[in-house]
C-alpha positions as a printed NumPy array, in Angstrom:
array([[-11.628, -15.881,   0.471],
       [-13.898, -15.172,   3.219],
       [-11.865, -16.639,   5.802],
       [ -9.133, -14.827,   4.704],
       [-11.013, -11.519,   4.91 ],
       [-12.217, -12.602,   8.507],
       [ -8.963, -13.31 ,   9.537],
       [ -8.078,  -9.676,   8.186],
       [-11.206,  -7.998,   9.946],
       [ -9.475,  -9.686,  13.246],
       [ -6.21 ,  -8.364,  12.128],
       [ -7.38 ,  -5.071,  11.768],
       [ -8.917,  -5.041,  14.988],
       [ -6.284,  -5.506,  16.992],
       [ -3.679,  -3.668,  15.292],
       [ -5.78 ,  -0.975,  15.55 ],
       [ -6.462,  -1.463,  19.527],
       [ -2.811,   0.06 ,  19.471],
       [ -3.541,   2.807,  16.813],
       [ -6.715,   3.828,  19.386],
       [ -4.775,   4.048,  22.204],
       [ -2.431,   6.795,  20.702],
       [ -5.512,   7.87 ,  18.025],
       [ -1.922,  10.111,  16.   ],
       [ -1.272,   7.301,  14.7  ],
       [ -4.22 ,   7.577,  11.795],
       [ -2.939,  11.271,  11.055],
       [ -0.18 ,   9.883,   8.998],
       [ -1.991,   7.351,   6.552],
       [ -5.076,   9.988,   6.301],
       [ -2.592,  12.536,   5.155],
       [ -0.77 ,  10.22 ,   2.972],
       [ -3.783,   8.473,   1.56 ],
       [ -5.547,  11.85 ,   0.577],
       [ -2.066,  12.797,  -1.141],
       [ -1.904,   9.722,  -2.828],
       [ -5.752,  10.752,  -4.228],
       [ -5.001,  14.349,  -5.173],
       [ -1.893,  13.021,  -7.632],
       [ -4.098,  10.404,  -9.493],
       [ -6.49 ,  12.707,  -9.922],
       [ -4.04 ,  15.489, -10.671],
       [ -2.479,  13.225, -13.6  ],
       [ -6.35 ,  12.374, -14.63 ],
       [ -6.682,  15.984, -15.272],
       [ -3.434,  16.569, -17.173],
       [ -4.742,  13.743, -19.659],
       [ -8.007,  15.362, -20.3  ],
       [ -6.404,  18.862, -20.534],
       [ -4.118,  17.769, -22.97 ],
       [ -6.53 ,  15.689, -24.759],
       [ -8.956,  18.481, -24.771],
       [ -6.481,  21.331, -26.028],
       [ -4.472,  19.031, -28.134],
       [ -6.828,  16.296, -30.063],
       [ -4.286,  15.677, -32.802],
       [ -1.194,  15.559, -31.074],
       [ -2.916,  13.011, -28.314],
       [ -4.333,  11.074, -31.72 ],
       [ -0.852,  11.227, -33.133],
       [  0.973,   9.434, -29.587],
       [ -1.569,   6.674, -29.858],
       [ -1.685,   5.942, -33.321],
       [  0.   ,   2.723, -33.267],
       [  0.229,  -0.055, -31.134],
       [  4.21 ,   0.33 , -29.951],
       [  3.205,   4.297, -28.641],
       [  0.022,   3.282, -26.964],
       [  2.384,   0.972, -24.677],
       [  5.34 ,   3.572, -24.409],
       [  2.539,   5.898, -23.64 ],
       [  1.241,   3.457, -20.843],
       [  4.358,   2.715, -19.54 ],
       [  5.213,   6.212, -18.812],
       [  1.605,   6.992, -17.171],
       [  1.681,   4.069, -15.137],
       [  5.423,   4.751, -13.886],
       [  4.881,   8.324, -13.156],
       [  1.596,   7.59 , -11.17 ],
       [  3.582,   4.402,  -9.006],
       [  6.794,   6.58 ,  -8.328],
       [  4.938,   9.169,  -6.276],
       [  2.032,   7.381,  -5.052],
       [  4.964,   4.705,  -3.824],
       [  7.092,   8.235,  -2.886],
       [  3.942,   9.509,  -1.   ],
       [  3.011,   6.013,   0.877],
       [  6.327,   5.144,   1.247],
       [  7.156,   8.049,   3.641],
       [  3.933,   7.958,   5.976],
       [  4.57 ,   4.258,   6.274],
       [  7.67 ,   4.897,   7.314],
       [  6.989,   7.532,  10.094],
       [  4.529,   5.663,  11.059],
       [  6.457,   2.182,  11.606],
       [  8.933,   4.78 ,  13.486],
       [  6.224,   5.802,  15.682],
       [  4.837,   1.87 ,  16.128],
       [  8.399,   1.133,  16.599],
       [  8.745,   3.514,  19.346],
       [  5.39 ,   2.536,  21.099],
       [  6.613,  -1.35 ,  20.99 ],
       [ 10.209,   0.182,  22.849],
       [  9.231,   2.497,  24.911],
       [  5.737,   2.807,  25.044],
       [  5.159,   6.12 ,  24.178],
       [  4.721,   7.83 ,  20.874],
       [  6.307,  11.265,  18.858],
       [  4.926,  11.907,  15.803],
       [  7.49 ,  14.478,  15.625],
       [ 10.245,  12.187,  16.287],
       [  8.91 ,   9.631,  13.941],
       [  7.887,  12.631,  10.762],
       [ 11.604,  13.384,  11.418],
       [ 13.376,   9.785,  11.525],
       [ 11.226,   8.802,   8.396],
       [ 12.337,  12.137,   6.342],
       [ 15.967,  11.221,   7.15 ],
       [ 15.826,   8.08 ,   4.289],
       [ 14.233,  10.089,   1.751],
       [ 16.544,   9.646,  -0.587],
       [ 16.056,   6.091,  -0.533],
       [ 12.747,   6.592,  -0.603],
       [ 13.299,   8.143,  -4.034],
       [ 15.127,   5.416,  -5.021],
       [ 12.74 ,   2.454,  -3.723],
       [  9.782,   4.938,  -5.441],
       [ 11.371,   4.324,  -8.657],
       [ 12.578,   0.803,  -8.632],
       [  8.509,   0.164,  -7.553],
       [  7.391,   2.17 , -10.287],
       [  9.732,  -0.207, -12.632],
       [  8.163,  -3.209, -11.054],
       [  4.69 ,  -2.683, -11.243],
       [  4.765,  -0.845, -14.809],
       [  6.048,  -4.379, -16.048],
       [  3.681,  -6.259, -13.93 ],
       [  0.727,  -3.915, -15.259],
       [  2.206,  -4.375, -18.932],
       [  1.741,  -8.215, -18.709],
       [ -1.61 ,  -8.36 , -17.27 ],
       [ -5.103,  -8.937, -19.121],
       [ -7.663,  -7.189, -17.331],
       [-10.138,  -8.963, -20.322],
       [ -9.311, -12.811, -19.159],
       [-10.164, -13.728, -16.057],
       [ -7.007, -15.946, -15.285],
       [ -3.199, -15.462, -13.6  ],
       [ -0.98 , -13.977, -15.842],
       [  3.069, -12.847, -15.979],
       [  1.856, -10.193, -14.493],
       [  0.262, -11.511, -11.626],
       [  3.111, -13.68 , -10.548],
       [  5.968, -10.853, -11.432],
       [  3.285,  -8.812,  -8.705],
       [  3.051, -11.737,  -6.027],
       [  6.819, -12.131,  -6.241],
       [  7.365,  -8.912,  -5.56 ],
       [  4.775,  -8.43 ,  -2.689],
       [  6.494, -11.641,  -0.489],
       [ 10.13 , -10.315,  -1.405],
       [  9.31 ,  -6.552,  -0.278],
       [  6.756,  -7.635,   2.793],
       [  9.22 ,  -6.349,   4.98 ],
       [ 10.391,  -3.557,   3.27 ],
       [  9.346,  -0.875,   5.349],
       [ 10.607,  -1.929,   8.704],
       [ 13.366,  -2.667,   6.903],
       [ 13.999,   0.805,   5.336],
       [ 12.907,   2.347,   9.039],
       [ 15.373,   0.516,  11.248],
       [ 18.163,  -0.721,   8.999],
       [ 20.69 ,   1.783,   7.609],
       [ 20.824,  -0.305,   3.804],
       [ 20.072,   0.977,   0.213],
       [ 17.277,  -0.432,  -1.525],
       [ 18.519,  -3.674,  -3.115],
       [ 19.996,  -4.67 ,  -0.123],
       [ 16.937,  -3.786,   1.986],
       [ 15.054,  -5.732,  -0.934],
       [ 17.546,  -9.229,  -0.321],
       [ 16.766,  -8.594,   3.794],
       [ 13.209,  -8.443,   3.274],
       [ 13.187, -11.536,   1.09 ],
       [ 15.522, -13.21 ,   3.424],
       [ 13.478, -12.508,   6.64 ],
       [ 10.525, -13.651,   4.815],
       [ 12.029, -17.017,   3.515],
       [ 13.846, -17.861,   6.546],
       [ 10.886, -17.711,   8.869],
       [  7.933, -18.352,   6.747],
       [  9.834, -20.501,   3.953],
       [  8.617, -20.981,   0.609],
       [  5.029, -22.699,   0.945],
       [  3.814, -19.928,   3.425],
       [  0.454, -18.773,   2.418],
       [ -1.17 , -15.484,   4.295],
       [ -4.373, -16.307,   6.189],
       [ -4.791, -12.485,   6.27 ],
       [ -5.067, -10.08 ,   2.763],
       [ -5.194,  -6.477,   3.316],
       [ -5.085,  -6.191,  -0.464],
       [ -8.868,  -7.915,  -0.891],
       [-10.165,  -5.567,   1.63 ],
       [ -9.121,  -2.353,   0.008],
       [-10.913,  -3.961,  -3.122],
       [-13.626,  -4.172,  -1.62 ],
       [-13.548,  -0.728,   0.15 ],
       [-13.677,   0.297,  -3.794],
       [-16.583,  -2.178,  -4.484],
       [-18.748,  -0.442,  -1.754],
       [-17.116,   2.868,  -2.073],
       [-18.818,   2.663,  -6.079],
       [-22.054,   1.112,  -4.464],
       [-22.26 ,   3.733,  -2.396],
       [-22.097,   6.301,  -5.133],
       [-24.546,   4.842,  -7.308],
       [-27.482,   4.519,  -4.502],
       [-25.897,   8.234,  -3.414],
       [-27.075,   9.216,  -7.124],
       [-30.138,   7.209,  -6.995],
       [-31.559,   8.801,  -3.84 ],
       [-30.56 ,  12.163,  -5.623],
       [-28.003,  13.495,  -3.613],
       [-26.198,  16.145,  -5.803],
       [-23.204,  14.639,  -7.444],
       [-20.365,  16.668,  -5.737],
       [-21.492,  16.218,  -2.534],
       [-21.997,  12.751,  -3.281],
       [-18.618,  12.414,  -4.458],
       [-17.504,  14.488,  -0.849],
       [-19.461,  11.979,   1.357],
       [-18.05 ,   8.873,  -0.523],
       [-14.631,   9.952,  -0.557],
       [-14.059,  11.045,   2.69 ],
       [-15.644,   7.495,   3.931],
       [-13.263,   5.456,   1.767],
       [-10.624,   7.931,   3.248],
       [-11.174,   7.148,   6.423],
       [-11.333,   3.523,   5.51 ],
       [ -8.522,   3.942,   3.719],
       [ -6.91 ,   4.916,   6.916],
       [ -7.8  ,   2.641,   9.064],
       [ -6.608,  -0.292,   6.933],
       [ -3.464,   1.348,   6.112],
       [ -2.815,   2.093,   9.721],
       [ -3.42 ,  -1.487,  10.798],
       [ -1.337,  -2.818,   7.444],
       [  1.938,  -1.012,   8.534],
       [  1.472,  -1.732,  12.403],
       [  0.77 ,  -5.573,  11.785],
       [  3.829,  -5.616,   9.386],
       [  6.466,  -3.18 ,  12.135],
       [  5.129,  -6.076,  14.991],
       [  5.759,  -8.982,  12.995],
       [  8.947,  -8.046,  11.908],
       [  9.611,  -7.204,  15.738],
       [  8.56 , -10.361,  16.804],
       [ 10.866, -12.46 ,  14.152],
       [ 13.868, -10.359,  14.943],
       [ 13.185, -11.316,  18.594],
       [ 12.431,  -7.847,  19.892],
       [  9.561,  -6.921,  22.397],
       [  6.212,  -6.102,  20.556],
       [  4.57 ,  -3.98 ,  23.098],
       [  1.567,  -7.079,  24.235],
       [  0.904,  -6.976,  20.287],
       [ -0.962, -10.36 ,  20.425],
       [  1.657, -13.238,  19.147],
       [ -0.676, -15.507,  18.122],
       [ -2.242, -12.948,  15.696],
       [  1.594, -12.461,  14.196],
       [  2.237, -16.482,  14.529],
       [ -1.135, -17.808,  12.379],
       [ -0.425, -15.008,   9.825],
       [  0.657, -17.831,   7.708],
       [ -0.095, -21.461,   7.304],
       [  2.287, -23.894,   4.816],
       [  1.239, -26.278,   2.552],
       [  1.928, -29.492,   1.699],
       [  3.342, -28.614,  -1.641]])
């Protein structure tokens, strides 16, 4: 695990030499990510409205076992198909924009905001398909047993088929289960199936969250007063947030330049050529 995240902190670095050198590039994920924020804790507030002004109906929808999951389901898909709606779209402007930078060498956030808003509505429809997924996925996971579950492969399935998805959505005109087979294709065909990431931008943002709550707890210890606490912390893991998410989408738009055979702008190739090892198995 540790090399892994080393190998990610190296990643990160890089990608991010390119985000520095046009510094519009973190606009886009800080936007997005504080978006994606404000609806789960829009929907957090809806619950406790409604279980506030309406105890007995909200005892009555979780009264057995069957409506507690229907109920689950729903939350969960509603919160994935706009947090994947919201993502989605600054991910693609801004593999538009890295796109551009790796072609031309110059950057238009304009041009990008408006060649990412032109797929929108396959955006809606890759928002909901991803909702779909990862309600199942959530449904067959046991956050009480610490071992791999249904869930857990239905999730890692998912993340190697759709790694290219969003270069995929941003520079080839397909609908989303085509774009879905492409990104699986590219994936196998290059990688194969005993590829294994030396990189995991996924353990990172956990750990962003560990610290983020670590940092809120000494915060309260030290008596800072809890809203501006919760200010401070959240605009750090924002801008953290950013900066990952930034590097994430720029890593992915050069390695998916760099297996099509296309000019990554002096992106570093052995970064994008060590991003996975195979096994023996």
């Amino acid at each position: 695990m540790f090399e892994t995240i080393i190998n990610t902190f190296k990643l990160i670095g890089h990608s991010l030499s390119l985000a520095f050198r046009h510094k519009r590039l973190l606009i886009i994920p800080a936007i997005t990510g504080l978006m994606a924020v404000l609806v789960f804790a829009g929907m957090i507030g809806l619950i406790m409205l409604y279980v506030w002004g309406y105890k007995e109906q909200a005892r009555a929808m979780t009264e057995s076992e069957t409506q507690k999951i229907i109920f689950t389901l729903v939350w969960f898909f509603v919160y994935f198909f706009f947090t994947n709606l919201i993502l989605t779209i600054g991910e693609l402007i801004l593999a538009h924009a890295t796109g551009d930078f790796f072609r031309t060498g110059k950057v238009s956030l304009a041009d990008a905001t408006s060649k990412g808003f032109q797929r929108f509505g396959i955006t809606l429809a890759w928002a909901a398909t991803a909702a779909v997924i990862y309600s199942i996925a959530k449904l067959f996971k046991d956050e009480e047993k610490n071992r791999p579950t249904l869930g857990d492969a239905i999730m890692l399935g998912w993340r190697l088929a759709t790694f290219f998805i969003v270069p995929v959505f941003a520079f080839e005109q397909q609908g989303v289960i085509a774009s879905i087979k492409q990104s699986a294709t590219i994936f196998k065909n290059h990688f194969g199936k005993t590829a294994v990431a030396t990189f995991s931008f996924g353990q990172l943002i956990c750990l962003l969250m560990l610290f983020s709550g670590l940092l809120l707890k000494a915060g309260s210890y030290v008596g800072i007063p809890s809203l501006m606490n919760a200010i401070l912390v959240g605009s750090f893991a924002l801008v953290a947030y950013a900066f990952i998410t930034s590097a994430r989408v720029i890593f992915t738009t050069a390695l998916y330049f760099h297996v099509k055979g296309y000019s990554t702008g002096g992106f570093n190739t052995d970064y994008l050529e060590k991003s996975f090892i195979h096994t023996n198995n």
